[in-house]
N, C-alpha and C positions, 0 to 999 in steps of 0.2 A: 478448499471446500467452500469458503464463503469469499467469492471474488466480486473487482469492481472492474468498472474503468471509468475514466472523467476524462472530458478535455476543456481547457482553459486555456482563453485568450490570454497572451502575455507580449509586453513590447520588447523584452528581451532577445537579442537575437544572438545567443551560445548557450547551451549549455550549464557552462561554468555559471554563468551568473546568474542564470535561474535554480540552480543546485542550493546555490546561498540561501535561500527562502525556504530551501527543505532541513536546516541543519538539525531541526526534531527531529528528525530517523535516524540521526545517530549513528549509524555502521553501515561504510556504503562497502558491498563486497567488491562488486566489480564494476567498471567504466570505462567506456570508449567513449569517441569521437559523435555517435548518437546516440548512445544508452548508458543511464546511471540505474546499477541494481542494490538498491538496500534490502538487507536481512536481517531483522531483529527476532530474538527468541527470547519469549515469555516461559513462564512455569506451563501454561496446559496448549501454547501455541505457538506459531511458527508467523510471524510476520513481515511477506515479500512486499516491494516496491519496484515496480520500473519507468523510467520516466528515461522520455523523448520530447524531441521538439519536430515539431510539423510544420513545414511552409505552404500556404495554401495556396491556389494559384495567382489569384490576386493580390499576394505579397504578403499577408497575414500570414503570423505567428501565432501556435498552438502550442500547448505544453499537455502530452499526451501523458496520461497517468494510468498503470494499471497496477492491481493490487490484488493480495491474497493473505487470507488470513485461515490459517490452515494448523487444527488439532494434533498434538503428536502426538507419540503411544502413548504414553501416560494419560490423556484424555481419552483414547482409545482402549485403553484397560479396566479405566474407572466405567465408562460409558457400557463396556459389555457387562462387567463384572457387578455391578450395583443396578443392571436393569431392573426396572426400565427407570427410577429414578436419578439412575449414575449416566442418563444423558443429558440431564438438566447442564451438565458441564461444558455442551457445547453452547451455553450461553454466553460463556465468557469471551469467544471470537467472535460471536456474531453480535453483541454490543460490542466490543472495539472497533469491528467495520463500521460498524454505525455511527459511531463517534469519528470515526477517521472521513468518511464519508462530510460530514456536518464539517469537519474542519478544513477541508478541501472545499466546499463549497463557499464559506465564507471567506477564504483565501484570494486574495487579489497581489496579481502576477504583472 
């Protein structure tokens, strides 16, 4: 529901050693050879991570980020069930993007 995507310059050329600089996300579910997926779950949310690297044509290195920060039932309960004040609770993903955002931008790769 509340997604991003970023990309940042990074002189790392694998994966693996740009993953190190992600060790906050904490639970990485699945990875290959170009994609690491972390999925952390919160009390009212669900928060995705996928990260790739991109080589540009000119030799440059990207570290492609997309992200999703996404209400589960429980926030989908409270939200119909306490309208219209019970959607104030999708505030709580949409400041953690925000924040996750801020911290990805300050991040140097």
């Amino acid at each position: 529901m509340f997604t991003g995507f970023i990309s940042i310059k990074t002189k790392e050329t694998s994966l693996v050693e740009v993953s190190k600089k992600f060790k906050f996300l904490k639970n990485l579910d699945k990875a290959s050879e170009s994609h690491m997926y972390f999925k952390n779950k919160y009390t009212f949310y669900v928060h995705l991570t996928d990260i790739s690297l991109f080589k540009k044509n000119d030799g440059k290195m990207k570290v492609n980020i997309k992200y999703s920060f996404n209400p589960n039932l429980l926030s989908w309960l409270l939200g119909i069930c306490f309208f219209p004040l019970g959607f104030l609770i999708f505030l709580l993903p949409n400041k953690a993007k925000d924040e996750f955002e801020d911290l990805l931008i300050s991040m140097e790769l």
